[in-house]
C-alpha positions as CSV (number, residue, x, y, z in Angstrom):
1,X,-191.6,15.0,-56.8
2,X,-190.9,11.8,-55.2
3,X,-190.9,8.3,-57.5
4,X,-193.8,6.6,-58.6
5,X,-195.9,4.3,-56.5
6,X,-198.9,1.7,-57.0
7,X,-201.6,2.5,-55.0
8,X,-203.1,-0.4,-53.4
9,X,-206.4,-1.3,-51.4
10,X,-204.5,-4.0,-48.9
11,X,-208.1,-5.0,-47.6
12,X,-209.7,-5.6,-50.6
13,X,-206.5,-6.8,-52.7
14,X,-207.2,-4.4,-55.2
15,X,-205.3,-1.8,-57.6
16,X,-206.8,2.1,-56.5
17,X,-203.8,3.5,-59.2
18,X,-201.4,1.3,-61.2
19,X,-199.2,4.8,-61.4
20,X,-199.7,7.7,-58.9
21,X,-197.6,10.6,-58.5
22,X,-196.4,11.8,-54.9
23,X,-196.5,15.2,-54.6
24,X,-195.4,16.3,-51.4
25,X,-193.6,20.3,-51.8
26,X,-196.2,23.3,-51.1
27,X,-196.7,24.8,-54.7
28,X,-197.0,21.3,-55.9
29,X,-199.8,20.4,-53.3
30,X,-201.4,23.4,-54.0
31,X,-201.6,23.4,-57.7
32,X,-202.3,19.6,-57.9
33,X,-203.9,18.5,-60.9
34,X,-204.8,22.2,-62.3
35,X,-204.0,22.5,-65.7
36,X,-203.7,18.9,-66.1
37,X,-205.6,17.0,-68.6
38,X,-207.9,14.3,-66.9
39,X,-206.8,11.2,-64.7
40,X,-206.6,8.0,-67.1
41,X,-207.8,4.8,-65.5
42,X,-205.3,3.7,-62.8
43,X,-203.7,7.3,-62.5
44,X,-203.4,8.4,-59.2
45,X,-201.6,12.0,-57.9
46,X,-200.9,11.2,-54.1
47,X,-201.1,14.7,-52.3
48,X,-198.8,14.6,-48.8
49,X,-199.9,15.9,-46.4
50,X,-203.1,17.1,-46.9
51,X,-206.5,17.0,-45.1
52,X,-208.5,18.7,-47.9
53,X,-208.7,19.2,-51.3
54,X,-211.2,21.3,-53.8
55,X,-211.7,21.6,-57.7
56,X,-211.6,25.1,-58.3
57,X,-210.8,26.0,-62.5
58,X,-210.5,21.7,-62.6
59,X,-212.6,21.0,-65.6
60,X,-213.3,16.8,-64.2
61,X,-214.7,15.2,-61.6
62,X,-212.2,13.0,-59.1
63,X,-212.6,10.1,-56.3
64,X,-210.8,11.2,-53.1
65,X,-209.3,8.8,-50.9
66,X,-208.4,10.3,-47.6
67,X,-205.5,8.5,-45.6
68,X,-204.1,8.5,-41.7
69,X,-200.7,8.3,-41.3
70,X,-201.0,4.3,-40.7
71,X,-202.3,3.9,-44.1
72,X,-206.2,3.6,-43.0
73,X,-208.9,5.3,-45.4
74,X,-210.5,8.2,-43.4
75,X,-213.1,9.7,-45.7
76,X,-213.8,9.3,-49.4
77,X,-215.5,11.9,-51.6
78,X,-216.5,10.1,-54.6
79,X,-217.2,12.2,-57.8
80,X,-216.1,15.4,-56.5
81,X,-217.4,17.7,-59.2
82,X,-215.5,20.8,-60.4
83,X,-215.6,24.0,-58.3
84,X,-216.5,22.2,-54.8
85,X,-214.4,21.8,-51.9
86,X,-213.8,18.0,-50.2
87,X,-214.5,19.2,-46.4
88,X,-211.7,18.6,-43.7
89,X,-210.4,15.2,-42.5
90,X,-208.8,16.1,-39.5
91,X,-207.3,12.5,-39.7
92,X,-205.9,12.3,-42.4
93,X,-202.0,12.4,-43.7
94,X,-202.9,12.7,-47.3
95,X,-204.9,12.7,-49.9
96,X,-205.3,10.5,-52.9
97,X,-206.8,11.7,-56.2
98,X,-208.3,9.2,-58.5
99,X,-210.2,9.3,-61.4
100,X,-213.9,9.4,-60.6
101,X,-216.0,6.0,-60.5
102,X,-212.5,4.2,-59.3
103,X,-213.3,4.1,-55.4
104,X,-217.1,2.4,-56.8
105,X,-214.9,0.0,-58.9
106,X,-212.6,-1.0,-56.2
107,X,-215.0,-1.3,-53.3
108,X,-212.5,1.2,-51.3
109,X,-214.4,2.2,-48.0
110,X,-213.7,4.1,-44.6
111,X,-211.2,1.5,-42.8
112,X,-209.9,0.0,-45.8
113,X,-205.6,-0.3,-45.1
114,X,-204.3,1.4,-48.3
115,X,-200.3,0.9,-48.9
116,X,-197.8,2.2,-51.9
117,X,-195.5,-0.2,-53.8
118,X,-192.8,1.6,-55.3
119,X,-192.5,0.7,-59.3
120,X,-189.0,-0.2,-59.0
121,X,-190.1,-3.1,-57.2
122,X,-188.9,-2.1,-53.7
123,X,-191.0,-3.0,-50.8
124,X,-193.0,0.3,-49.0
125,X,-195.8,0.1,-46.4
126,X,-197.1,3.4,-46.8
């Protein structure tokens, strides 16, 4: 698992997740937040690549932001209630797990530029 990164919403100058992990290795992807107690407010898990998600055996709801490879939001399934499945963004690189209510909070909406700040203060575009 890669380092940390900030999450943010360029276009509306807002924090999405103060702290969100990048998960980028198959069994990581695929087990995601199972198993894992419930995002906190600005947590984030950042799932690369991926062009769906679902909630099977998650006990939470979570916001999913869905992101192209140049950092533009593609879809965003707010609330996604246990045992569903996202649908497929053929678009997107990746997928950003919030916790649910956060994409309301921030504003985030299709065409929104997202970008990642690593926490070590190093400069990243997406």
């Amino acid at each position: 698992m890669a380092s940390p990164v900030r999450v943010m919403n360029r276009t509306r100058s807002t924090i999405l997740a103060a702290r969100a992990s990048r998960v980028d290795k198959v069994w990581g992807r695929m087990r995601g937040l199972l198993g894992a107690p419930p995002l906190a407010p600005g947590e984030g898990m950042i799932l690369d690549p991926c062009r769906s998600v679902h909630t099977f055996f998650l006990g939470y709801s979570i916001d999913v932001v869905f992101v192209a490879r140049d950092g533009r939001v593609v879809g965003i399934v707010p609330g996604l209630r246990p045992w569903r499945l996202s649908g497929w963004f053929g678009d997107a690189r990746a997928a950003v797990e919030l916790p649910s209510g956060t994409t309301a909070t921030t504003g985030t909406v299709a065409g929104d530029l997202l970008g990642l700040e690593p926490l070590d203060g190093s400069c990243s575009s997406s």
